[in-house]
N, C-alpha and C positions, 0 to 999 in steps of 0.2 A: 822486578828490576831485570831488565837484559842483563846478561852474561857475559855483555862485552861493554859495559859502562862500567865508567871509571868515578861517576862522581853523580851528583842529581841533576846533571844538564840534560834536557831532552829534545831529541831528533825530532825535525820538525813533522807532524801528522803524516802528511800526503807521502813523502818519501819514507815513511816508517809503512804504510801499508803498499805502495809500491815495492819495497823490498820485502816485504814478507809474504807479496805475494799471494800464491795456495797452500803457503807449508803448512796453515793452522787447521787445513780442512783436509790435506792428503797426509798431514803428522799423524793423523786418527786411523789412518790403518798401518802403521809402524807401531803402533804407542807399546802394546807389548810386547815386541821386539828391542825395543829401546829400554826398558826396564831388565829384560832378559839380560843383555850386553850390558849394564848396567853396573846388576849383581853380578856377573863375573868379573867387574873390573873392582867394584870394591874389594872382592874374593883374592882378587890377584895384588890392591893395597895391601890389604893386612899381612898376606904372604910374605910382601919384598916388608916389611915392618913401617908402614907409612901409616895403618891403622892398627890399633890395639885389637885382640880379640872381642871386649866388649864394645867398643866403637864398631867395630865390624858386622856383629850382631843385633845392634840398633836398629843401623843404617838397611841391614839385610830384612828386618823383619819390616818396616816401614815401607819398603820394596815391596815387598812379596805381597801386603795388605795393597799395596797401588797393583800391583801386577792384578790380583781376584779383581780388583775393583773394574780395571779395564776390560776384562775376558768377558768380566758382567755384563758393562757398558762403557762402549769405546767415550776418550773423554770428548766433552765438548771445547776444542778451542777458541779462544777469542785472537783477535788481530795482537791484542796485549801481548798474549803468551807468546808471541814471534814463532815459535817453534817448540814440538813435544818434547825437547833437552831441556829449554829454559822451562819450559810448566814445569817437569821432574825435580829436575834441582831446587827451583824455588817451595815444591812441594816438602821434600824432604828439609830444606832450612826452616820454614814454617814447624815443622815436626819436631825438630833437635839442632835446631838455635846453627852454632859454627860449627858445628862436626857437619853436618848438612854439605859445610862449603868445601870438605874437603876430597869429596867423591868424583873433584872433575881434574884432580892430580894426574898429571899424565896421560891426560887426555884431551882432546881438541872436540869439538862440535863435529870437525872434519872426518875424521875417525870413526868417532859416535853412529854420525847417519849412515858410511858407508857399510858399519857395522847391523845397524839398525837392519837396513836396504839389504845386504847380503842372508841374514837371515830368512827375511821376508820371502826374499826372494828364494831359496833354498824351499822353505815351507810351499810356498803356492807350485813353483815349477815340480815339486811330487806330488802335489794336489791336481797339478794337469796331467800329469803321466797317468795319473790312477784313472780320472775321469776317461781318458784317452781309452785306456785298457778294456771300459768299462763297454765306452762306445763302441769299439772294433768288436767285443761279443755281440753287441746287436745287429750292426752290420753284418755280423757272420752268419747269426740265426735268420736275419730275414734272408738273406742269402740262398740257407739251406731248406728256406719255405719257397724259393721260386727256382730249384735246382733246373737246368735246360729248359725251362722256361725261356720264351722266343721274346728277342728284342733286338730291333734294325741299331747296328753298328754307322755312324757316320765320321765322314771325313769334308772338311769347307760344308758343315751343315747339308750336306748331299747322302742320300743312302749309298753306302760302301759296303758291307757284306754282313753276313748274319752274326749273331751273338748270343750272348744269351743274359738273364735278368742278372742271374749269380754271377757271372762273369763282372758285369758293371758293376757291382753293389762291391765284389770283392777287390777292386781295381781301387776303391776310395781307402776300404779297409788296409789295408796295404800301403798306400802312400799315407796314412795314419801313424801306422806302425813304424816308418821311416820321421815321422815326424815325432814320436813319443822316443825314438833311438834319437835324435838329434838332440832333445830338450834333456836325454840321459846324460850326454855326451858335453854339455853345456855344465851337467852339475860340478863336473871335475874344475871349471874355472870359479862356478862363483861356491862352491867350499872349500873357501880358503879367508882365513882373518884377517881383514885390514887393520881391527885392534893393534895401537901401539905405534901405529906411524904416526899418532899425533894430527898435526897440519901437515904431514909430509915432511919433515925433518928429524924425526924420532923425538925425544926427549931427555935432558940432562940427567936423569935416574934410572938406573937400568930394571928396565921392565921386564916381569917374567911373559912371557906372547907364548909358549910351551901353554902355560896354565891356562890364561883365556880359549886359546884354542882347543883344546880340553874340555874346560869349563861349558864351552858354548860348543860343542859338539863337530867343529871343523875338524877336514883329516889334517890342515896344513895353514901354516898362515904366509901371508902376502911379505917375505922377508925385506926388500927396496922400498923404502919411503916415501919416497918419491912416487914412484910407481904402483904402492896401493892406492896412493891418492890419482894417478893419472888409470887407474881403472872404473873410475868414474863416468858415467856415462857409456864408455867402451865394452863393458860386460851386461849391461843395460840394452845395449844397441844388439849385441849376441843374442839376448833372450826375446827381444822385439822381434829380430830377424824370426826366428825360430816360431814362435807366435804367430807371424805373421803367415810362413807358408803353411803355416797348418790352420791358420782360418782360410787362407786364399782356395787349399784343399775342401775346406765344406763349403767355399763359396762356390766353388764348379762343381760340387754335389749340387749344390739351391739350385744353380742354373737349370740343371738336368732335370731335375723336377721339376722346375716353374716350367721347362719347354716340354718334358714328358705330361706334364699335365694340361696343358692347355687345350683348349677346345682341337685347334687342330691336327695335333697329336692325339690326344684321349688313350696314351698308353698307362696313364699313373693315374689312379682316381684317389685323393686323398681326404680322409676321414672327414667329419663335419668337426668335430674336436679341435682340428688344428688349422681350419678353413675361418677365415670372415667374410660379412659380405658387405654392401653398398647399403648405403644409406636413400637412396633413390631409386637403385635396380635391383628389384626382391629377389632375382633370381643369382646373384652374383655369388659365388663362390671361391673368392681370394687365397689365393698361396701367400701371404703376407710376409707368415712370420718367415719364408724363405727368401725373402725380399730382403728384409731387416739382416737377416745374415750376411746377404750379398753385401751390400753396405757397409755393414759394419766392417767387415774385411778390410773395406778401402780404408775405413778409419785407423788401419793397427798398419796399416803402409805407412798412412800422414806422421802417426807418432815414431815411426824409425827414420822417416825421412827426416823428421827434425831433430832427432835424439842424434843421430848421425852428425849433422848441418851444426847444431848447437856446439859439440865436440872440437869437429873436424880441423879450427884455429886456433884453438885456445893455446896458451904456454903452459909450459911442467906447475905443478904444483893447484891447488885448487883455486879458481874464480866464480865467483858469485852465479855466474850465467849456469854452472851446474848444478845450480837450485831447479830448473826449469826442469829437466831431465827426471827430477823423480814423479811429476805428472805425465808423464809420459810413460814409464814404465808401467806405474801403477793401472792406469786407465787401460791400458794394454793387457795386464793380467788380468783385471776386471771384464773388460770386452770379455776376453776369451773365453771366462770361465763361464759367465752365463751362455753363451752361442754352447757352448759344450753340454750344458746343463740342458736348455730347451731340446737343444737336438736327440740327447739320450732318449728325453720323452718322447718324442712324436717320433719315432723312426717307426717305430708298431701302425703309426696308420697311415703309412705309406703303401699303397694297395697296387697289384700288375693289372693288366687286364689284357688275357693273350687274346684274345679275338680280335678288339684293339688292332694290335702290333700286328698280326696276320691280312686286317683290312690295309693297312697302310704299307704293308711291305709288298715291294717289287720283286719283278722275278730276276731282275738283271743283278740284285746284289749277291744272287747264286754264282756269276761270272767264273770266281777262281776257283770255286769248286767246281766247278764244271769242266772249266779247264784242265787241272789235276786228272779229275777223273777221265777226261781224254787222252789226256797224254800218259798215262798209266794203260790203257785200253790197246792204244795205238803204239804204245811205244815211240812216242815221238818229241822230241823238245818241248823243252817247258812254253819257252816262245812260240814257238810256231803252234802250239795251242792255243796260248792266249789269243793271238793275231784270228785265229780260225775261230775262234767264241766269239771276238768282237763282229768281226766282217758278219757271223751267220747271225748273231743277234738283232743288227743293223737291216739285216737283209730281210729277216722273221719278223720284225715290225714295219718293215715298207710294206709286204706284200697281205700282213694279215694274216703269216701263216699260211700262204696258199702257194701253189705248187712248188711243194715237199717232194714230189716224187723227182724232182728236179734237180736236188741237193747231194752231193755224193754221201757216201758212206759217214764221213766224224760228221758231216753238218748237219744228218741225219741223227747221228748219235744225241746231236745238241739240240736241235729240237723236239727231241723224247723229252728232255728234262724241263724245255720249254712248256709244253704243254701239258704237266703234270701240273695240279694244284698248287697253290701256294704252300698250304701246310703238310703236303703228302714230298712237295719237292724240301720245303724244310728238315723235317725227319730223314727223309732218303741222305742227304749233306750229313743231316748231324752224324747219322750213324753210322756211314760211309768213316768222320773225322773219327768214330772212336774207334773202328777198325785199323785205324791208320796209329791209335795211339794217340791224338791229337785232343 
């Protein structure tokens, strides 16, 4: 029986699974969060004396048997059970007849799931921090396996000046780390208990919200009724945001691979492990699952865009339409966490290859160091070097290099560095920048 029928009349088919929606297929990853929140609210009955001690312990051990049973195996919903509050409770009256009924005193369904959802979410957002943690070690280590290792730096997809493998690899690491600080940063809104505002109006019995929050491990709980309930969606839409720039971050890692590895690049040669090929072309060698990443990225935009959009009109106090919103979070955690999980693994066969990067690099993305090193030589403005690198580089490839003896003194200087090797003018720069401390 719903939770919210009053007699044996029943809502017609079609609008009973139109309202229920996904909550029977996305209730199955709350379910024990919702038994959790559960037992702390019976815990907090028996306290204000609304249950007896032995009522209380019934009801707790019948819990805690559903709680093993789900950790076991999440349950399976049917469209019937509307939602994992009504499976619960109809579970426990099945168990112990009308004390059953009395476990939803002071509480709202409203409540329930944001309480449900706030755990949940508590739980996964430290289970991405740790993943995150885990990844930024690998990042670092492959990092410290390609140290000055040569790789062409661009700007508008054009060679812009030299780099190096560690440098890029640590630029992701980093904006990572900024993103595992933000999702830290986020936990201070959602630990806190919406337990006890009921539907947003509190309730006519004064509830202990001290104890539940306690009980269930929050520093604080959500004190405005109103207002734990209009944080619905809105701290949901915080952890998407959040999620989201940190997949958008390994989606322009994927990019950089997928165009570092391409034939006409050939700077990334990547494992057969983590490569597929074509079904007609034997020879194909796909970056896939960095495709799938890309991708998926966009999909954890779509779910903030609507978790935002869904929100954005609503009136104070709870409306149905923020049923929509917990598929969107969930789906969103889930995205992320596998992209975090494959990625951990394949970072190891992500391979340099300097010879590569040295075929494809030009000598003009030496420019500013060149420049530098003239204008330190000469003593002369930082400008009026640049200007003199450009015009002699301009002039060093109209003529082919040919009459040099023609060129004053710095243009002379710059064509020295011109006609040095690729990789001998490489190292001369690098090691020039670490004399400089750079």
């Amino acid at each position: 029986m719903k939770l919210w029928e009053k007699d044996e009349s029943r809502i017609l088919k079609i609008v009973e699974e139109f309202e229920v929606g996904k909550d029977y297929i996305y209730d199955r990853e709350i379910a024990t969060y919702d038994v959790i929140g559960t037992i702390a609210h019976v815990k907090m009955l028996n306290k204000i004396g609304i249950l007896s001690d032995e009522e209380r312990d019934k009801v707790v051990v019948e819990l805690e048997k559903l709680l093993q049973s789900f950790r076991e195996n999440l349950p399976s919903l049917k469209v019937e059970d509307e939602d994992i509050h009504t499976y619960i409770e109809n579970h426990i009256v099945s168990k112990l007849g009308d004390l059953g009924k009395k476990i939803h005193t002071g509480r709202s369904r409203n409540d329930q799931v944001l309480t449900a959802l706030r755990l949940y979410e508590k739980d996964k957002i430290n289970q991405i921090i740790q993943k995150l943690t885990s990844l930024i070690q690998k990042l670092k280590h492959l990092s410290d396996t390609y140290l000055d290792k040569p790789l062409i730096g661009y700007t508008h997809l054009k060679q812009a000046m030299p780099t190096t493998v560690d440098t890029w690899i640590n630029s992701f690491a980093e904006a990572l780390d900024d993103d595992r600080k933000l999702l830290g940063t986020l936990l201070e809104f959602i630990d806190r208990n919406p337990l006890g505002s009921s539907a947003g109006y509190g309730f006519p019995i004064k509830l202990d919200r001290d104890f539940t929050t306690k009980a269930l491990g929050f520093s604080d709980f959500i004190r405005n009724h109103i207002y734990a309930q209009n944080t619905r969606g809105k701290y949901e839409s915080f952890v998407i945001f959040a999620l989201t720039t940190t997949v958008s971050d390994i989606s322009r890692f994927a990019n950089d691979v997928i165009l570092f590895s391409s034939d006409e690049f050939g700077f990334i040669k990547l494992g057969k492990e983590i490569t597929t090929g074509s079904s007609i072309m034997p020879h194909k060698k796909n970056p896939d699952v960095f495709e799938l990443m890309r991708a998926k990225s966009k999909k954890l935009l779509g779910y903030l865009v609507s978790t935002i959009s869904i929100t954005s009109s609503l009136p104070s106090g709870y409306s149905k339409d923020l049923q929509e919103t917990k598929e969107t979070i969930i789906e969103a955690i889930n995205e992320t966490t596998k992209i975090l999980d494959v990625l951990e693994e394949i970072v190891e066969y992500i391979h340099f290859d300097e010879d590569a990067v040295f075929s494809k690099m030009k000598k003009d993305i030496f420019s500013v160091d060149i420049a530098v090193s003239v204008m330190e030589k000469f003593n002369i403005p930082f400008r009026d070097a640049y200007r003199k690198v450009g015009s002699t580089i301009e002039k060093y490839q109209k003529t082919n290099g040919k009459d040099i003896q023609d060129y004053d003194e710095i243009e002379r200087e710059i064509v020295r560095y011109l006609e040095m090797d690729v990789k001998e003018l490489y190292n001369t720069m690098i090691n020039k920048r670490k004399q400089r401390g750079v």
